[in-house]
C-alpha positions in Angstrom: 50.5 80.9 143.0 48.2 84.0 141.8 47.0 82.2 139.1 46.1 78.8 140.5 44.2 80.6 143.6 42.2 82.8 140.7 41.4 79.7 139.1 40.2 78.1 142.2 37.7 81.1 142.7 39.9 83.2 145.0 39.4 87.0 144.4 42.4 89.0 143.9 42.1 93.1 143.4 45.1 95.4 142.6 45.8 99.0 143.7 47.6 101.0 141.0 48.6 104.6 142.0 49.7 106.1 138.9 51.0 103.9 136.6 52.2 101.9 139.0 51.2 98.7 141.8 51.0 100.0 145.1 48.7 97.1 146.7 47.2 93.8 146.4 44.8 91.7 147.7 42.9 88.5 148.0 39.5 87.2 149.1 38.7 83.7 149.3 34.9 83.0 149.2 33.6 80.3 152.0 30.6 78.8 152.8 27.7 80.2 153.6 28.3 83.8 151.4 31.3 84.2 153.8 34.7 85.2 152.2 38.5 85.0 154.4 40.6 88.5 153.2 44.1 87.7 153.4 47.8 88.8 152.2 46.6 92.6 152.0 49.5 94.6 151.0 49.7 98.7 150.3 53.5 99.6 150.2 54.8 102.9 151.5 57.8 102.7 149.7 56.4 104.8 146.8 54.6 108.3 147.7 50.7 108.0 147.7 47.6 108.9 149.8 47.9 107.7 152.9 44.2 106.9 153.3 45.0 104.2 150.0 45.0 101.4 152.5 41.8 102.1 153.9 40.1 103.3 150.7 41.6 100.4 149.1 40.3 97.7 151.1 36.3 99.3 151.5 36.4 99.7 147.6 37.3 96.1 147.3 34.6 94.8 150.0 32.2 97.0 147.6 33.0 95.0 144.5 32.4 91.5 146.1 29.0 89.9 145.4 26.4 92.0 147.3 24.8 88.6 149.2 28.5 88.3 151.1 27.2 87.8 155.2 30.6 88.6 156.7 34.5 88.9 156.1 37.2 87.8 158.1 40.6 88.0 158.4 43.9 87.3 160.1 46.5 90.1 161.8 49.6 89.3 163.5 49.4 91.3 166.7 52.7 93.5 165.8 51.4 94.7 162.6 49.2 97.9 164.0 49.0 99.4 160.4 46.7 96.8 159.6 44.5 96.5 162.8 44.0 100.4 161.5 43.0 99.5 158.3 40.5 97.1 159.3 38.8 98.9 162.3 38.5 101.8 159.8 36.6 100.2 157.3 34.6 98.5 160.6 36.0 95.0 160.8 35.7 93.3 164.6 38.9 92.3 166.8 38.1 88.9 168.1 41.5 88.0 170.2 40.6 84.6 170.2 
């Protein structure tokens, strides 16, 4: 599945902590310079900053093509580590 949404453009950025994958990621550009961030994923199971999330996702945004115009993204209302995540690095709730 990884492979097959790189080839089709899709953006995918790893977190390593150590020698080991702690977090993943993938952005799928749109139109108009837009890109849709979806299945983000840092684990807890394995001891590591707990500011990776959040550091992990603003580095990411800061590797995507300068001209982006906006990012969005998709949170189940139960998962409140997330909603964190994204407020911190300044993403917009829209309850819509």
């Amino acid at each position: 599945v990884s492979q097959s949404r790189i080839e089709n453009g899709h953006h995918l950025y790893i977190l390593y902590y150590g020698h080991e994958c702690v977090g993943y990621v993938f952005f799928e550009p749109k139109e108009n310079s837009e890109f849709y961030l979806y299945n983000l994923y840092v684990t807890n199971k394995i001891k590591r900053p707990s500011y990776s999330p959040v550091w992990f996702v603003n580095k990411c945004i800061s590797l995507l093509p300068k001209s982006f115009s906006k990012i969005t993204c998709v949170s189940e209302d139960w998962h409140t580590s997330a909603h964190n995540v994204f407020k911190l690095n300044g993403f917009i709730v829209n309850n819509e």
